[in-house]
Each structure stands twice: as C-alpha cells, then as structure tokens.
N, C-alpha and C positions, 0 to 999 in steps of 0.2 A: 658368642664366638662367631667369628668371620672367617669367609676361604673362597678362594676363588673356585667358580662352576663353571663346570665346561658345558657348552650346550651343543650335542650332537645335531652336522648339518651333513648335507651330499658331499660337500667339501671335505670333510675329517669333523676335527673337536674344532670349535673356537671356544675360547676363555670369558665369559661374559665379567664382569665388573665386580667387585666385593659382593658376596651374598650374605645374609643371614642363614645361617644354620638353625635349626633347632632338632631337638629329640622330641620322640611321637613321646606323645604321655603314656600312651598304652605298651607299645610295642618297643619304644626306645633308639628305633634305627633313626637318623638324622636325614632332615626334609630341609627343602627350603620354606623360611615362616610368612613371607608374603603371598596370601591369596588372590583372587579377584576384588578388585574396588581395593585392594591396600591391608585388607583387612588380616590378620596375624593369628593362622592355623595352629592349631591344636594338635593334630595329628596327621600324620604320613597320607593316607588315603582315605575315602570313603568305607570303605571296610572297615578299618581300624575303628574311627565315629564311629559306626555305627555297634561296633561290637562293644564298645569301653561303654555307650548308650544300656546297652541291653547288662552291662554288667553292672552297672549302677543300679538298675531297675530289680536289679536279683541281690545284689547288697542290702536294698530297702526294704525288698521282700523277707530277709531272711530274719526279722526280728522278732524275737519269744519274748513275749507277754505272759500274764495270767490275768485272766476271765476274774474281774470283781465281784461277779454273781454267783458263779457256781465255783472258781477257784482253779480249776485244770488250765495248765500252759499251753498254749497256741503258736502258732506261726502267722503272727498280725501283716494284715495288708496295709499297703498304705493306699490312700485315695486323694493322689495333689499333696496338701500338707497336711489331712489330716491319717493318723494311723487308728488302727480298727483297735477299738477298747475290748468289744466282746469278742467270746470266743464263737457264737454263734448267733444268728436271727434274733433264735426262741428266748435266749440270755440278753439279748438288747432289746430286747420289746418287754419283756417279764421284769417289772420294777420289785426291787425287796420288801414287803411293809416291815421287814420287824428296822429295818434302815433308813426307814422314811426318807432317803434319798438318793439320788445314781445321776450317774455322767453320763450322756449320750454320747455315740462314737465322733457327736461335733464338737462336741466341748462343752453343749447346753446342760448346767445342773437341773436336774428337777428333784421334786418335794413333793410328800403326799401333805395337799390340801383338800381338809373334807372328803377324806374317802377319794381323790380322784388324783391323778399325778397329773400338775403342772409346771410349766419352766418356772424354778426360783425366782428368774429376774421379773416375771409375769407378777406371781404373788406379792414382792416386795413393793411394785411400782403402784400395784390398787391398793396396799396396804397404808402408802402413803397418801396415795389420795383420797381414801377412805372409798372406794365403791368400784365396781366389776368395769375391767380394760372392755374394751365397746372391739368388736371382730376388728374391726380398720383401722387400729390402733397395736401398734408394734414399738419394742422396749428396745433402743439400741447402748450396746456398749461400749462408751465413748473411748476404753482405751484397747479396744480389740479384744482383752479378753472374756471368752464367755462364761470362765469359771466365777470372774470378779462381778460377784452382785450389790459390792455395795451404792445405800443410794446414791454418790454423789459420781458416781460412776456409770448412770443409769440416766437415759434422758427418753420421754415420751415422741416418739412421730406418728404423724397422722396416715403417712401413707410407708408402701416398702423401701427402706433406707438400701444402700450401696454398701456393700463390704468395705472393710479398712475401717481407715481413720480419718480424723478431718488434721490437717498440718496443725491447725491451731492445738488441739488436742493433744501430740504426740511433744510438742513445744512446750505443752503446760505440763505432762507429766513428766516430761525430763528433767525439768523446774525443780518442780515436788521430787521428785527422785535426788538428785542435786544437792537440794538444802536439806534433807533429810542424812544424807551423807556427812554434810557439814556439821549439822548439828549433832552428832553422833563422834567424828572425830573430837570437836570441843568440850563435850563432854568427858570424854576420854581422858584430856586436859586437863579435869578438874577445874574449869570454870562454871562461874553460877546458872541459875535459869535467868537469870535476870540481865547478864553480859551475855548469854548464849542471844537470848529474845531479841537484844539492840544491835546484833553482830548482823547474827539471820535473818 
C-alpha cells in the first residue's frame, strides 16, 4: 500500500512523493518502510524492536520439556540453537548405566564404554580403526548432525574442525536424500529392483 506523506516543515505540511506504508509487526500502527541505507523496517520504532526482541526471547524460554533422566517437566532454556535436555546440572552430568546411553544438552550421544562414558561417535571411529583416538584427534560430523553416528557419516581430523558443514557435503546429502525419495516413490509404482537400480 501506497499514500502520499506529508512531512511537517515551518511552512505548514508539504506532501512529499508516494511513500511505502507498512504495519509494525508488533504493534500494527503504519510507518514509513524505507530506513537508512534503503534498507525496509520492520517496525514503527526502536521500542517496538526492541520489545517484539525481548518477546521472542520469552517465547523460546517458555518451552516444557521432560528431563530424560529423572523424568520431571521443566521450563527448558535455550542457548543459540541449542535448547536444554536436562532438567538440571546434577541430571546432565549423571549418565544412566542401566541405559548405557544419553544425549548431552549439545546433541552429543554418549555410551558406557568399559565402565567409562564416551561420545558414540568417539567409540565408533577407534572401533573402526581398530585402536584408542590419540587426544589431538577429533571425529567430525559430516552432516551436522551429532545424533548421526554412522560411519560414513563420520570423518577423522587431526586438529579442531569449524562448526557446519562443508557445501560439498550438504550437496551430497541432498543427493542421497533426493534419490532415496525417488526410489521410494517407484517403488510405490510397483516397479522391480532391477528398473528401480537403472532409473536411480
């Protein structure tokens, strides 16, 4: 929506040129949407931001959970993107043995190995290579997640890798995501493994 704005001067009103209109997202009273540099506001004032900010942050606060160790419901915090598994400290430090295994609030599984809890993707990567990961040696998760241990999903670096993903990676599992869908519709179809294999 467009409407002409008057901009008060010593003179009286003048009429300045077609404006953009918008509604605050917050508050809903109609602003003009061009800010400094050009750039296309969100809301009426600084106040507004700042309070739709603080309500967001009490939106994300406000989520109930239950505690996977002891079982009682929470009011989980979040920290960035990751939100709080446990209900407390002593419950995210205290691994289950009769469970031999727990999510850490970052998303790392661990496993009791040997009496001793270690991260899954830890265990998995010396198991393939038959002998104990060396301290300066770190398992990274090639598709960001740190629930997914399997091996091919697992790659060995020598020194501390960078959060994310690498493009090529996220390009390969769309791939495999992708023909996994296809192959799945076709199937559907009722065609064989054998036209599915030459299609896919």
């Amino acid at each position: 929506m467009s409407c002409i704005v008057g901009i008060k001067t010593t003179e009286g009103v003048v009429l300045a040129a077609d404006s953009p209109l918008r509604n605050c997202e917050r508050c809903g009273s109609p602003f003009l949407t061009n800010g400094r540099n050009g750039n296309i506001k969100r809301y009426c004032t600084r106040d507004c931001k700042e309070r739709a900010k603080r309500e967001r942050h009490e939106i994300r606060r406000s989520v109930i959970a239950t505690c996977p160790m002891c079982g009682t419901t929470f009011q989980a915090k979040s920290r960035g993107k990751y939100l709080q598994v446990h209900c407390s400290r002593s419950c995210a430090y205290t691994k289950s043995p009769e469970l031999g295994r727990s999510t850490s609030e970052h998303g790392y599984v661990f496993v009791l190995s040997d009496g001793v809890w270690q991260g899954e993707h830890r265990v998995i990567m010396a198991d393939h290579l038959g002998r104990d990961l060396a301290a300066g040696e770190f398992v990274h998760h090639r598709n960001g997640d740190r629930a997914d241990n399997r091996l091919e999903n697992l790659e060995l670096w020598q020194r501390p890798h960078p959060g994310g993903q690498r493009r090529e990676d996220l390009i390969a599992e769309g791939a495999a995501i992708e023909r996994r869908r296809i192959i799945t519709i076709l199937s559907q179809l009722g065609l064989s493994a054998e036209i599915i294999d030459r299609i896919a």
